[in-house]
N, C-alpha and C positions, 0 to 999 in steps of 0.2 A: 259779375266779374270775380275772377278769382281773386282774394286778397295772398298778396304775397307772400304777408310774415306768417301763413296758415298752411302756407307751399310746400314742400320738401323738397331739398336739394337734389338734383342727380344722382342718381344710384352707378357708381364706380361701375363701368362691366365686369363681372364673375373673373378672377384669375382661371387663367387657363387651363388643363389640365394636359392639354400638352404642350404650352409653350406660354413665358410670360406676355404682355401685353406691352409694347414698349415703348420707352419716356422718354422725354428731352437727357434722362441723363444715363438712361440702360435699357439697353437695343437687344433684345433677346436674340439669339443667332437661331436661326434657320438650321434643325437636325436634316433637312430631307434633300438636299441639294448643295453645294457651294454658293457662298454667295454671287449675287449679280455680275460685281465686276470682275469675275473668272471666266463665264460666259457671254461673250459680247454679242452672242445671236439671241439671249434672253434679256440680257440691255438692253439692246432695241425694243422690246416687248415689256418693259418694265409699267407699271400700272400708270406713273405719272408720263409715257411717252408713247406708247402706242394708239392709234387708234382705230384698230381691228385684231384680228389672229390672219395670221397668214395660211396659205391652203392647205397646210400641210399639218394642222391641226384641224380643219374642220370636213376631213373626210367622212366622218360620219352622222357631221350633219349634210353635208353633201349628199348622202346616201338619203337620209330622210330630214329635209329642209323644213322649215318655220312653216311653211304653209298649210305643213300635213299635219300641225302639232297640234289638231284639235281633236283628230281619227281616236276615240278611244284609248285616251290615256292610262297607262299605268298609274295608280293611287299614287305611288311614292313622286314620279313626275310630275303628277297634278298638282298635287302640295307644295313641290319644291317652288311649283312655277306660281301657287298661289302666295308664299312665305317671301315671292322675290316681290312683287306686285304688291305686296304691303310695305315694304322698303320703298318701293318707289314712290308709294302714297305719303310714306310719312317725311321721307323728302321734298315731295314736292311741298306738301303743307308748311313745312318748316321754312321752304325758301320763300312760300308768302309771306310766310308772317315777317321774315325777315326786308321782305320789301314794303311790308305795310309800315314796318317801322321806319325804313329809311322815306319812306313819302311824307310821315309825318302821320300814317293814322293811325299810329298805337304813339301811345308813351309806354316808358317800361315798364310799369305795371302792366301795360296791356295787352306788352310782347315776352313778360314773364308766364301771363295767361296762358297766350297762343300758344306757345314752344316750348315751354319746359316738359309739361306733361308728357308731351309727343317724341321729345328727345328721349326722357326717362326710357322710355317705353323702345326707341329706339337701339338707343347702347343696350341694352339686354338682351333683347329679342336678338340684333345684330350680331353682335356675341357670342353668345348661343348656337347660333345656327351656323357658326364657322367653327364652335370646338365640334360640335356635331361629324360637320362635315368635314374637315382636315381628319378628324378620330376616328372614324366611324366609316363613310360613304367611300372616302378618296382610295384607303386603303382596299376596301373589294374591289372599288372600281380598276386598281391595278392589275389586282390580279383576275379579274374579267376582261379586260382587252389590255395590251400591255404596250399597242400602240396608242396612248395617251399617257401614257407615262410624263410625256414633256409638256401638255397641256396641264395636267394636275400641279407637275411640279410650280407653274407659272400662276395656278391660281391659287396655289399653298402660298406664295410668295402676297400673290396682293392681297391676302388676307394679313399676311402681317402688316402690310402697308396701310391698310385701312384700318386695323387695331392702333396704327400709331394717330390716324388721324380719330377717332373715338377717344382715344384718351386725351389730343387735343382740345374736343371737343367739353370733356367732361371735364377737364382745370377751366375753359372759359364757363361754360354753363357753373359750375358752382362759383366761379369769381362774380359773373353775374348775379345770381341769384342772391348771394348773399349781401351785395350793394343795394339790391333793390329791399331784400328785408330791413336794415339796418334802419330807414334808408341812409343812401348814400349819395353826394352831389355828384359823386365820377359813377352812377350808374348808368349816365347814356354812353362811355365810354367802353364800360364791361359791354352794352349792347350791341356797338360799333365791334367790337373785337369778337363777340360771338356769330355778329353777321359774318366776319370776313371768314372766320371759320367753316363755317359751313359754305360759302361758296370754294375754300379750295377743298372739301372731304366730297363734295355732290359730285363732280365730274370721273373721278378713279372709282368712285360707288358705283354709277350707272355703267359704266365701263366695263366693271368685273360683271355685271350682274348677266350682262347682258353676252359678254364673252362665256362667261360659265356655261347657260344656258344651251349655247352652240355648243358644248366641249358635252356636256354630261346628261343634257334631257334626249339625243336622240340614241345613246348609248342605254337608257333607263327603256327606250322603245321600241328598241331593236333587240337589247337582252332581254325584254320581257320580266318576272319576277329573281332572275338572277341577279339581278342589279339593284334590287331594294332592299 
């Protein structure tokens, strides 16, 4: 087992380079839309309340549906859909450990073990791969087909939503972490509070992942290398 006080804290995710990461006390604004509550057909679709995309975004998976998504992937698709499937892994692992704790078969040391390492690894990687794609993909993807404009816009947004739960995550993980080094008697409390965390970040995470996916891999396979 890992000993704790040998552990390293969570690694903050990387500030943004194009939009801050936002806190309980400064909520970066959104350059690429109005906010939610101006659009009340994007309301409805907000990360915490939807659960689907309505037809009028998935025309082009429509056009080429999940079933066909094995036909010879474009590299950049392949990757994207292998970089989502490690999100899921490391979610899913983290919501073990987090029920191994609450049954009783970790103590905090043992769920310091299980989860820190994989969360580290998570804020980063997670991170990363939305400055990426907000900077980088979203933008060709507009001007490659400019009927998804309203898609991108919706999943620009639940990237900030799921940055706010990341940095949720990152105050309970070092509150944690640092009771268990100390030690501390309120460290089964920091674990209670980083369980609960991660059960409300997992559900908007699989959500976007899974929406995205429908919005920008049959667009990466039907444009071919234009889209990468």
């Amino acid at each position: 087992m890992i000993k704790a006080k040998k552990a390293s804290p969570p690694a903050r995710p990387a500030p943004s380079t194009t939009r801050s990461i936002p806190t309980a006390s400064s909520a970066a604004a959104s350059s690429r839309a109005p906010p939610l509550s101006s659009e009340p057909h994007i309301d409805a679709l907000a990360l915490g309340v939807r659960t689907g995309l309505p037809d009028d975004l998935l025309h082009l998976r429509d056009a080429f549906p999940r079933e066909r998504w094995t036909e010879a992937l474009p590299e950049t698709a392949a990757f994207w859909l292998q970089m989502h499937g490690g999100f899921r892994a490391q979610q899913a692992h983290m919501a073990d450990a987090a029920a191994r704790w609450r049954s009783g078969a970790l103590d905090p040391r043992g769920l310091h073990a299980a989860l820190i390492p994989t969360l580290q690894a998570f804020l980063q990687h997670l991170d990363g791969h939305h400055r990426i794609e907000s900077g980088h993909y979203f933008p060709q993807f507009r001007l490659i087909e400019p009927r998804i404009q309203t898609g991108l816009d919706l999943l620009d947004r639940d990237h900030d939503a799921i940055h706010a739960d990341l940095d949720a995550l990152y105050h309970s993980a070092v509150a944690f972490h640092q009771a268990v080094a100390a030690p501390s008697p309120d460290a089964p409390d920091h674990a209670n509070r980083l369980a609960d965390v991660l059960d409300r970040a997992a559900p908007g995470l699989i959500r976007h992942l899974d929406d995205e996916e429908d919005i920008v891999i049959p667009l990466m396979i039907l444009k071919g290398g234009s889209a990468a």
